[in-house]
C-alpha positions in Angstrom: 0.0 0.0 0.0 1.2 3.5 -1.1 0.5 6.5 2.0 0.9 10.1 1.7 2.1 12.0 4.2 1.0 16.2 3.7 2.6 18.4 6.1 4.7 21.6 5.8 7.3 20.5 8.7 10.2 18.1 7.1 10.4 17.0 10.6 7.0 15.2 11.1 7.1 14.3 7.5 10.4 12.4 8.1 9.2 10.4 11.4 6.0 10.2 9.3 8.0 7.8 6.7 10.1 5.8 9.1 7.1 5.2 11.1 4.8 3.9 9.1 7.7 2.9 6.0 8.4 0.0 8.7 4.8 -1.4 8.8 4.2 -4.5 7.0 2.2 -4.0 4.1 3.6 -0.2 3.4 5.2 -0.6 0.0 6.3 3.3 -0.4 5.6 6.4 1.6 5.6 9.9 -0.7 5.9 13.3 1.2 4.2 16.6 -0.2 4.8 19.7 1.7 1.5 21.8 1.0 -1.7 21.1 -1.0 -0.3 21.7 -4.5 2.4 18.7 -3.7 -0.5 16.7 -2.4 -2.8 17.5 -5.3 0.0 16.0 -7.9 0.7 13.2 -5.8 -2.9 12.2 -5.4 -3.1 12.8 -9.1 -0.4 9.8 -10.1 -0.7 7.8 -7.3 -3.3 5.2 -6.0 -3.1 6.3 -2.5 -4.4 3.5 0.7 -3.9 5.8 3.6 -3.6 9.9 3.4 -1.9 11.9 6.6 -2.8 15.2 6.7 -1.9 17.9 8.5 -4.2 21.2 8.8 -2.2 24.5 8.8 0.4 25.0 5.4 1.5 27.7 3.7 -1.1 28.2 0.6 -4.2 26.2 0.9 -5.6 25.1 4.0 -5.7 21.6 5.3 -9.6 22.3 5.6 -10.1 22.6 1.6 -7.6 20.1 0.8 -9.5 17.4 2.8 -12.6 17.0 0.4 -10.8 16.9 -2.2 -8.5 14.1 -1.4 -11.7 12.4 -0.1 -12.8 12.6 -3.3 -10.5 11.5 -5.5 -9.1 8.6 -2.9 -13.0 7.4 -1.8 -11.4 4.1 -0.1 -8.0 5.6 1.5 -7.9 5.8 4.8 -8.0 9.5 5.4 -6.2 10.8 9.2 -5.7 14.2 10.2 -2.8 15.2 12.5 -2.3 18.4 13.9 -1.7 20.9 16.6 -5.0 22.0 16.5 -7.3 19.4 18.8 -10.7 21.1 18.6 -13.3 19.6 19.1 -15.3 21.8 16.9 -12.3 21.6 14.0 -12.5 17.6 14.8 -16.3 17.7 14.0 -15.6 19.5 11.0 -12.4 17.4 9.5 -15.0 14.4 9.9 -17.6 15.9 8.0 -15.3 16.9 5.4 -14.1 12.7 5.0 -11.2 12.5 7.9 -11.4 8.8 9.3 -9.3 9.8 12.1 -8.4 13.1 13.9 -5.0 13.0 15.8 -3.4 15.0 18.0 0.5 15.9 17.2 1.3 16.6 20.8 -0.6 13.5 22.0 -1.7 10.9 19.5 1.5 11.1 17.1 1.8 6.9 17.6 -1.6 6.0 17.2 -1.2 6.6 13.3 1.1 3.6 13.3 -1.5 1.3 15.1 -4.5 2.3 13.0 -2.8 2.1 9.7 -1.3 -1.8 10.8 -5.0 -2.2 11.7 -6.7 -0.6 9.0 -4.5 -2.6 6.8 -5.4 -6.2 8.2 -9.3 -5.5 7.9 -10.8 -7.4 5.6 
């Protein structure tokens, strides 16, 4: 499975990729930095599992979500950000998020919900 990890820090995007690169089942794990990176990703790639993060230079994590949702209906879409709302939480899931995450708390969970995710049937 192919995951995409959008977010503007090449910090989290670089434990992003070691993370979840050592999953079984994670054949490749492509980086974009902002949405336009993201949008010509998405456009080549068959994408299982989209990381997301919220606040990038240029367009908002908010817009981008939908539209990734859209063109990716059976990834497994996870936000992660800085921002724990509950009212942006409620929003990202009615824009297509599958999970919200927490960078300050839920960083690891992404690991154990992709390995899970990818053993469903």
């Amino acid at each position: 499975m192919k995951v995409l990890v959008v977010d503007d820090s090449a910090a989290v995007r670089a434990r992003l990729v070691v993370l979840l690169g050592e999953l079984p089942g994670v054949a490749e794990v492509v980086e974009a930095r902002d949405a336009a990176e993201a949008i010509e990703v998405s456009a080549r790639d068959l994408l299982a599992v989209i990381v997301l993060d919220l606040h990038m230079p240029g367009e908002h994590g908010l817009a981008l979500l939908p539209r990734l949702r859209r063109a990716h209906a059976e990834a497994l879409v996870i936000v992660l950000t800085n921002d724990a709302s509950s009212a942006l939480q409620r929003e990202c899931r009615e824009r297509g998020a599958d999970f919200f995450f927490d960078k300050s708390s839920d960083f690891e969970r992404i690991a154990d919900v992709v390995a899970s995710a990818r053993l469903a049937p």
